[in-house]
N, C-alpha and C positions, 0 to 999 in steps of 0.2 A: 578653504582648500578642498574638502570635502564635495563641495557643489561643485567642484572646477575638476576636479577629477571625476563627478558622475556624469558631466557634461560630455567631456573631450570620450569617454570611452561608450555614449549610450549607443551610437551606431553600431558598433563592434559588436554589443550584446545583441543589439536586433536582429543584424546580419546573421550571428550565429543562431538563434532561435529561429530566425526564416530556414537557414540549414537543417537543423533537428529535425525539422515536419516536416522539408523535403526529403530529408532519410528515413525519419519514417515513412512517409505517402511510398516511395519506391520500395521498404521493403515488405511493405504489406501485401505490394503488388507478385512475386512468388510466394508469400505465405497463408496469402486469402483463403487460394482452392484449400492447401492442407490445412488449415483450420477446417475448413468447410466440411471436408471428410470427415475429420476426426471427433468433431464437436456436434455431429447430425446426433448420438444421444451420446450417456454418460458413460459408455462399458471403456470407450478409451481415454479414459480422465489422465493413467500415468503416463500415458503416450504421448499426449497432447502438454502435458505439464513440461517434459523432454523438452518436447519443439518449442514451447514459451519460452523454456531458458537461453534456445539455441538464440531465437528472436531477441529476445533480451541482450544477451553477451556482441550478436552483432550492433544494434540499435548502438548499444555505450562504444563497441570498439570503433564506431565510423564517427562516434561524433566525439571524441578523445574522453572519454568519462572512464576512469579506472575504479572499483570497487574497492574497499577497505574494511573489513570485517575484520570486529573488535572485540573480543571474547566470546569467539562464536561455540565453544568448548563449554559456553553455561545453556546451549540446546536443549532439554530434554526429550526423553522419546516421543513422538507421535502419539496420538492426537492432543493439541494445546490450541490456545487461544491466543493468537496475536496479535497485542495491542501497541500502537507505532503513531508516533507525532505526524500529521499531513502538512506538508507546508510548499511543497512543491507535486507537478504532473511527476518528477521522475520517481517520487515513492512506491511507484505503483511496480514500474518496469525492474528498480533493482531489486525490490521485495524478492521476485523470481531466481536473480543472482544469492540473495544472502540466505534462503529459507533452501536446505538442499531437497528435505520429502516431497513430496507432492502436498500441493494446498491450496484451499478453495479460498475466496473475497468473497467479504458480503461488502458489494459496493452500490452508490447511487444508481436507482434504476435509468435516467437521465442518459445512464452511457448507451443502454440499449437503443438511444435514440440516434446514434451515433454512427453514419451508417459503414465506416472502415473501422471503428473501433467497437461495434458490439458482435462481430463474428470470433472478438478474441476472449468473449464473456460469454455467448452462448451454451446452454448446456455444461455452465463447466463452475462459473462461478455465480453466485446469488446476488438478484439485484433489489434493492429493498426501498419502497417507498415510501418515504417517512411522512409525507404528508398525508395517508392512508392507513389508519391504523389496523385496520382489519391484513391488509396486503404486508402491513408492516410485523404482526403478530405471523403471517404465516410465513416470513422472510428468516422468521428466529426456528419455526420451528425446523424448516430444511436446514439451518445449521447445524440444529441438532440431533439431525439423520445422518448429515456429514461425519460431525464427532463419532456418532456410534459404527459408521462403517470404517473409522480408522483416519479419516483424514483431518488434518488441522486448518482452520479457517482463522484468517487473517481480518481484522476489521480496523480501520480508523476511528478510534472513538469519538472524536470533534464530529463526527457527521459531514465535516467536509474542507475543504483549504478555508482559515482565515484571508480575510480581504485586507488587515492590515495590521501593523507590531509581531509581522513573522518576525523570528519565528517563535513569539510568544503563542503558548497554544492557549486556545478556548476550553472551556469545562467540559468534561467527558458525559457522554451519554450511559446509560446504562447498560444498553444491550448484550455487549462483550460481556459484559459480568456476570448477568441474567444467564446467558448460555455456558458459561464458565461453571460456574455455582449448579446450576441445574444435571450438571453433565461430570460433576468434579473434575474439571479441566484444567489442567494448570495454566496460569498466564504468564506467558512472555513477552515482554515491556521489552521495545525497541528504540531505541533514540537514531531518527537520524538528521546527523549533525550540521551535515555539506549541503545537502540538498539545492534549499533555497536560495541559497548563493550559484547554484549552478545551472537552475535553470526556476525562474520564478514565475507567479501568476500570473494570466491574463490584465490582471487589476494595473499592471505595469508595464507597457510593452519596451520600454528601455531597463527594466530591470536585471535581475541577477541572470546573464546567459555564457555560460562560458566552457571550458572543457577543464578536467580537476580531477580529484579524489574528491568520490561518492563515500561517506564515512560512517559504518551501522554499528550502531555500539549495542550488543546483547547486553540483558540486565537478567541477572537470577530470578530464575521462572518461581511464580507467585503460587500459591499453594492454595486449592479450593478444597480440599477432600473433607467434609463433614463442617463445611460452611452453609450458610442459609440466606437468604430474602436480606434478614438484616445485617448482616453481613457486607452487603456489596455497600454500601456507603463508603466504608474503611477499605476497603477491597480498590473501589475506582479512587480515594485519594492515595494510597499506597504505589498504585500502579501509575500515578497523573504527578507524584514527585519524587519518582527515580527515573523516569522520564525526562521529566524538567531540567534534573539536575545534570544533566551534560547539555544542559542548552544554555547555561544562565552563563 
């Protein structure tokens, strides 16, 4: 029954995801130049974070995606470390709806190849190559220039979408911790729940496409202050199953 309903509805999911990147491709097309302005260097980071949102809030409201923010009241103040399951493209765009401050991504440098999607990363957020450890060591250190001018930086700790058993996630890298710990930063563990069922990976092109509630469950911000090196062990599996556990 199961196969007989993925069958009968796979067109419908394609269609809608040919959609999505139609709505994006046209509305990058009025946001390109203002990026372009905004993002030439970093003095208008909170200007340009504004316009991400605005971009954001349209992107979800043409293509029927409603946000759902779930104890968002366990926020703490700026600057933190935010650590969030990847399992779908949209984690990226409602990060911007559910995180009100301004804040920077250390994400795959990959996107800068990307030639409508790296002028929304330029100058604004860090792209980090993990296959490079020298480029990767100095990807951590501008996070934590970030932390000390105030801003809070978002990372996926899987290093990138699983390719298969979403949305079971993969084992955490360390990096977030490292800058967390290094910067006494607190971490905020985000689950988000809906995602992959609303718009899933490349890996599938009939899989999860559809328009829904986006669902980000806040988890009580994790506490670095007079933590160390060894420390992050307990630190990434603390943060890797209160995470988990709105997904199981």
């Amino acid at each position: 029954m199961k196969k007989l309903v993925y069958y009968i509805g796979a067109p419908f999911r394609l269609l809608y995801k040919i959609y999505f990147v139609l709505v994006f491709a046209v509305l990058a097309i009025p946001f390109y130049p203002i990026f372009f302005y905004l993002l030439r260097t970093d003095k208008k980071i909170h200007t340009a974070f504004k316009v991400k949102r605005i971009w954001a809030w349209l992107l979800l409201f043409l293509t029927g995606i409603k946000v759902k923010k779930i104890n968002k009241h366990l926020l703490p103040k700026p600057p933190y470390v935010i650590c969030a399951n990847h399992a779908s493209y949209l984690d990226i765009v409602i990060m911007f709806i559910a995180i009100p401050e301004t804040f920077l991504f250390l994400g795959k440098a990959e996107l800068l190849k990307w030639p409508i999607v790296r002028i929304f990363f330029r100058n604004m957020d860090i792209p980090v190559d993990r296959t490079n450890g020298v480029k990767a060591r100095k990807s951590i250190e501008l996070t934590k220039q970030a932390i000390q001018k105030g801003y809070s930086v978002a990372i996926f700790p899987e290093g990138l979408i699983p390719s298969e058993n979403i949305p079971k996630m993969m084992p955490f890298k360390k990096g977030a911790f490292v800058l967390a710990v290094s910067q006494e930063a607190p971490i905020v563990p985000i689950t988000f729940t809906t995602n992959w069922k609303l718009f899933s990976t490349e890996v599938d092109p009939f899989g999860g496409g559809r328009p829904g509630i986006a669902k980000v469950v806040f988890h009580p911000a994790i506490n670095t202050i007079n933590k160390t090196d060894k420390d992050i062990p307990e630190l990434i599996q603390a943060t890797f199953d209160v995470i988990d556990s709105k997904l199981k």
